[in-house]
N, C-alpha and C positions, 0 to 999 in steps of 0.2 A: 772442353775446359771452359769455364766462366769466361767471360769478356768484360773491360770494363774502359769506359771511353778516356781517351789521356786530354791534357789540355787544347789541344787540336781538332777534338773530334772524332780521331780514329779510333778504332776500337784494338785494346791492347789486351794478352792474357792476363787473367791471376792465377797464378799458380794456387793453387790451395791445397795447403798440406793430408795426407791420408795418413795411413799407418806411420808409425817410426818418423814423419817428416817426408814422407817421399808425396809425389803430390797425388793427388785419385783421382779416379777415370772422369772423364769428361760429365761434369753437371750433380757430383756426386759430394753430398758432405764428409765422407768419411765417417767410421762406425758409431761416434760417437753423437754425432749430427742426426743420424734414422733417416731423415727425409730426403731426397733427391732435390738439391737447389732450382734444376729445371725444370719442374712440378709446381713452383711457388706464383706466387704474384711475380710478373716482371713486365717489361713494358709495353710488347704485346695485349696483354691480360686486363688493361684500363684499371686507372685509378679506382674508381668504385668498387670491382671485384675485389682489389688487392685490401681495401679498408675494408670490406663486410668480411672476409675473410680474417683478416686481422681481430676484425669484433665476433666473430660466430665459433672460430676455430681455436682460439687462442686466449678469448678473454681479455684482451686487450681495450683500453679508450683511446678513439682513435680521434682528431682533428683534422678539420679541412684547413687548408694554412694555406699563403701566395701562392700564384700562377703566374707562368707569363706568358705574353702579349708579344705582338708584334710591332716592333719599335717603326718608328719614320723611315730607318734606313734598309727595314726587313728583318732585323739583330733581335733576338728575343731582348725581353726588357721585363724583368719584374712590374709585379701588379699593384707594388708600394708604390712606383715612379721615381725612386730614386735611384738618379745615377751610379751613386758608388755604392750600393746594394751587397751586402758582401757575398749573399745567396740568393741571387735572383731567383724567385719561386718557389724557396726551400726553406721558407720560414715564418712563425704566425702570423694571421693576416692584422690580428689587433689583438689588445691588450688586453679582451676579455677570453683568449683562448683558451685557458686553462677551462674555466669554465663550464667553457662549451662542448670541450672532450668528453664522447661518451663511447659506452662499450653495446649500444643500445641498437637493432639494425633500423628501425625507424627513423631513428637521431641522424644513422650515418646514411642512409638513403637521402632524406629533407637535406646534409650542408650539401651534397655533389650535388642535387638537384636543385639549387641556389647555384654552383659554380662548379661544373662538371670539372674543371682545367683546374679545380684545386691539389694543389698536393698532400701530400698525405702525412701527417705527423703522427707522433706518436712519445704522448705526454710520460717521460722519467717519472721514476717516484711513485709508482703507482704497482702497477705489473712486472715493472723491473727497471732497474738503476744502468746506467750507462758508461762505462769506457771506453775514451776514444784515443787512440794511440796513433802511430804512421805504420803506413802502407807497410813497410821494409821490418818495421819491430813488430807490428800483430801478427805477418808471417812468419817469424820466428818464434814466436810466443807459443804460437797453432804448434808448429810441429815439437817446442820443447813441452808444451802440454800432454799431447800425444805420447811422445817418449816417456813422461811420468807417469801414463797413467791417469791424467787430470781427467774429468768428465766433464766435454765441452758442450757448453751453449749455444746460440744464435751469436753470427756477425753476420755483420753490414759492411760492404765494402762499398764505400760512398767516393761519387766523380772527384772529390779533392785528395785522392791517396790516401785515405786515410783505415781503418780499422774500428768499428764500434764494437766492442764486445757487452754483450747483455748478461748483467746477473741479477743478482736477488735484491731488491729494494732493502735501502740501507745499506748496502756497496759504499757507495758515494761518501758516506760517513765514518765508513769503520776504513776504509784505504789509505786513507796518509799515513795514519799513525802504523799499519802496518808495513806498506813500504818501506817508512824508516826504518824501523827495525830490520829488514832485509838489507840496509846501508841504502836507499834508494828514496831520501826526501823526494815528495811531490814536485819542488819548487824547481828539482834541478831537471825534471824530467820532462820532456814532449810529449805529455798526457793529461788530458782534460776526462773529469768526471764528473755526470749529467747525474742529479739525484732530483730530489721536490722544486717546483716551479721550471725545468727545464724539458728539453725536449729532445728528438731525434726525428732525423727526416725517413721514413719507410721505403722499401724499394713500391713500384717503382717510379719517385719522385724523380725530377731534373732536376738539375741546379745550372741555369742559364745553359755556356753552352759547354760547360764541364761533361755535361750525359747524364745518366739516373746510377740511381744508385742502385747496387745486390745485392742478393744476400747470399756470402760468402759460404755461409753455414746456417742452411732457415732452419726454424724450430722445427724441434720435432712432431709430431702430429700426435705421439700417443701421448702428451703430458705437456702440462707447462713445468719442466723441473729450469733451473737454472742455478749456473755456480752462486756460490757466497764467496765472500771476499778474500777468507784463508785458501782456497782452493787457486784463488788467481794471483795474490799477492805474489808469494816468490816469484813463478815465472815473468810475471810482468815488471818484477823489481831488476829483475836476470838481463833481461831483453834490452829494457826502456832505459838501463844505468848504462848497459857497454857501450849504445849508443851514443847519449849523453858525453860519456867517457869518447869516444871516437870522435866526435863534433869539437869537445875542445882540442885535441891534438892537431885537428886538421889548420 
């Protein structure tokens, strides 16, 4: 089974849904996934291989974004310097990132050989639009998709509990309006969508001392397909509402 670091440090399971919801064997994405998660870039594997891969295999632009350092006290510390940092090393290093995102392996060999310690992003809007949900709702999402029948994508399961789910560029645009219509405004829900000008951090980035991130369910190898946005809306409206709905009762 996947692992993924809790606020501590320690390394805690993810269950990751297989068939019907039940969870699948150790490192596996389940049928819909193709590819074995333990096969992917991970933190072992070094930053560079995980971006040239990302650019060779997948067609992806990828960015070199913050690193960090080792603070005065020994405590990693982002490579911005600022203190209250919300992602220490997990996020662009400046303003002309977009930019500089290429899918190019020249491109992406020259940023890590400029800053090996960079992390790895990986520009929205482009390749594919981004859904970020919580830890507790993309697991339930995963296995009512599977019950339906959905045809699932790549996730990211990143050190802050969270869920990226990757779909088709122009997600990000066409989801509000269709959540609502499921009864599931945007506004009321614990769900951030990353479309043009936005970003996602790659496994396998760190974020301070949260841990790196996984990929819960990596692409799969024989294609770049990913869901479109009627494919994810209900279950995500299903999931992201009861919750929503549970939080206010509490």
């Amino acid at each position: 089974m996947q692992r993924v670091e809790d606020t501590l440090g320690v390394p805690r399971p993810l269950a990751v849904p297989g068939p019907l919801g039940v969870p699948g064997p150790t490192g596996t994405s389940g049928p819909a996934g193709g590819a074995r998660a333990a096969d992917g870039p991970r933190a072992g594997s070094g930053l560079l291989d995980a971006a040239l891969r990302y650019a060779e295999e997948w067609h992806w632009d990828v960015v070199a974004g913050s690193w960090l350092e080792a603070g005065p006290d020994g405590a990693p510390r982002c490579s911005c310097a600022s203190p209250a940092c919300p992602a220490p090393g997990a996020h662009p290093a400046g303003p002309g990132w977009a930019a500089q995102a290429s899918g190019g392996t020249a491109a992406v060999r020259r940023m890590w050989r400029e800053e090996p310690r960079a992390s790895v992003l990986l520009p929205t809007g482009r390749g594919f639009d981004a859904i970020d949900v919580s830890e507790s709702a993309g697991l339930h999402a995963l296995a009512r998709m599977e019950r339906l029948g959905v045809r699932l994508g790549p996730v990211i399961a990143t050190p802050a509990r969270r869920l990226v789910f990757l779909a088709q560029p122009g997600t990000a645009a066409k989801l509000p309006d269709l959540l609502a219509r499921h009864g599931a405004p945007p506004a009321s829900l614990d769900l951030v969508l990353r479309g043009d000008g936005d970003w996602v951090a790659a496994p396998p980035t760190r974020t301070g001392r949260l841990g790196v991130a996984l990929w819960a369910r990596e692409p799969a190898p024989a294609g770049r397909w990913l869901p479109d946005a009627d494919a994810v809306a209900g279950p995500l409206a299903y999931v992201c509402g009861r919750e929503a709905a549970q939080a206010r009762r509490r």
